[in-house]
N, C-alpha and C positions, 0 to 999 in steps of 0.2 A: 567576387569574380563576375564578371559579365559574359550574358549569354551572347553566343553566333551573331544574335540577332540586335543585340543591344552593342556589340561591336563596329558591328557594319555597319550602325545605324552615329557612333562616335563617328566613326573615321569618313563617313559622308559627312557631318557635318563640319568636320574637322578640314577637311577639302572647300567646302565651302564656307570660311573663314578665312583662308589663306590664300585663295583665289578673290576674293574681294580686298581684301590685306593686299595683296601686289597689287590687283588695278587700282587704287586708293594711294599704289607709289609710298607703302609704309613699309616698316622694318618691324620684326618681331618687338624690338626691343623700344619702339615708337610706339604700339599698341600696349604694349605693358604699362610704359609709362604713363598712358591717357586713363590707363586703367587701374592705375595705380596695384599693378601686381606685378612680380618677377618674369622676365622673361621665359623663363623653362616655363611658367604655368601658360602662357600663346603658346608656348613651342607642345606641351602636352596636351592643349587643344587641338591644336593643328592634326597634328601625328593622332589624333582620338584615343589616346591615353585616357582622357577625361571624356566629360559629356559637360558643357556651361549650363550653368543653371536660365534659366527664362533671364533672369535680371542680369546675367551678365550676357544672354543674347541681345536684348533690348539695347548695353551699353555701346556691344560691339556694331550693333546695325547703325547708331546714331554716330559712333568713330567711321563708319565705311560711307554712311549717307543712303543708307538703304532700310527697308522693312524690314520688321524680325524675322514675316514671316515669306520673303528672300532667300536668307540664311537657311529658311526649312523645306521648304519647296526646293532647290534646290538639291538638298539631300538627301529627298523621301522617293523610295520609288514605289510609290500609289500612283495606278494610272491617271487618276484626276488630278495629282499635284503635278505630272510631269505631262499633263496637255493643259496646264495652266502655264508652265513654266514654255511650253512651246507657244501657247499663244502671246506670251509677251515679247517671244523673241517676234516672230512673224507681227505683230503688228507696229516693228523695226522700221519694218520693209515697204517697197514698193510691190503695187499690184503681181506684176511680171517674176519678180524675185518668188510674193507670197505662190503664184501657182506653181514656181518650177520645185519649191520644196513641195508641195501638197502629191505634186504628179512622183518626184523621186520616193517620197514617205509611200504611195499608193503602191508601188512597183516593188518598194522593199518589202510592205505588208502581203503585196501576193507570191512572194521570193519564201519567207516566212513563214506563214501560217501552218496552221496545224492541219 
């Protein structure tokens, strides 16, 4: 059985899998077949039923066109993976866009804090 934390830690990645899987414009049943696995086992990813092994993370990131470690950043919530994951979004952006998130993130953090 998996702990709280080994759950939480499925079903983020399992979110980000399925959120790469639709912008990728696939079907559960399109990713199984590249992967040569049964559908229910995407569908059990997805849902974090399961946890992928590295090698079928590697498979899936090269079916999505993305890094494995995409897929993990994505679902980790370490403060350093998740201002790695913001600075790829921000450097998306134009100058004017990158301040008005920096000044809304500043306002929220003094809304916040402890």
């Amino acid at each position: 059985m998996m702990t709280k934390s080994k759950k939480y830690l499925a079903e983020q990645i399992g979110q980000s899998i399925a959120k790469r899987r639709l912008a990728a414009g696939l079907t559960q049943d399109q990713v199984s077949e590249k992967l040569g696995i049964g559908y229910e086992a995407v569908s059990r990813m997805e849902r974090g039923v399961t946890i992928p092994t590295v090698i079928r993370l590697a498979e899936l990131a090269e079916i999505f066109g993305c890094g494995i470690q995409e897929l993990l950043i994505e679902s980790s919530d370490r403060p350093d993976d998740q201002a790695e994951q913001i600075k790829s979004m921000l450097a998306k952006l134009n100058s004017e866009d990158r301040n008005m998130i920096l000044e809304t993130i500043q306002k929220l953090y003094l809304r916040l804090k402890p």
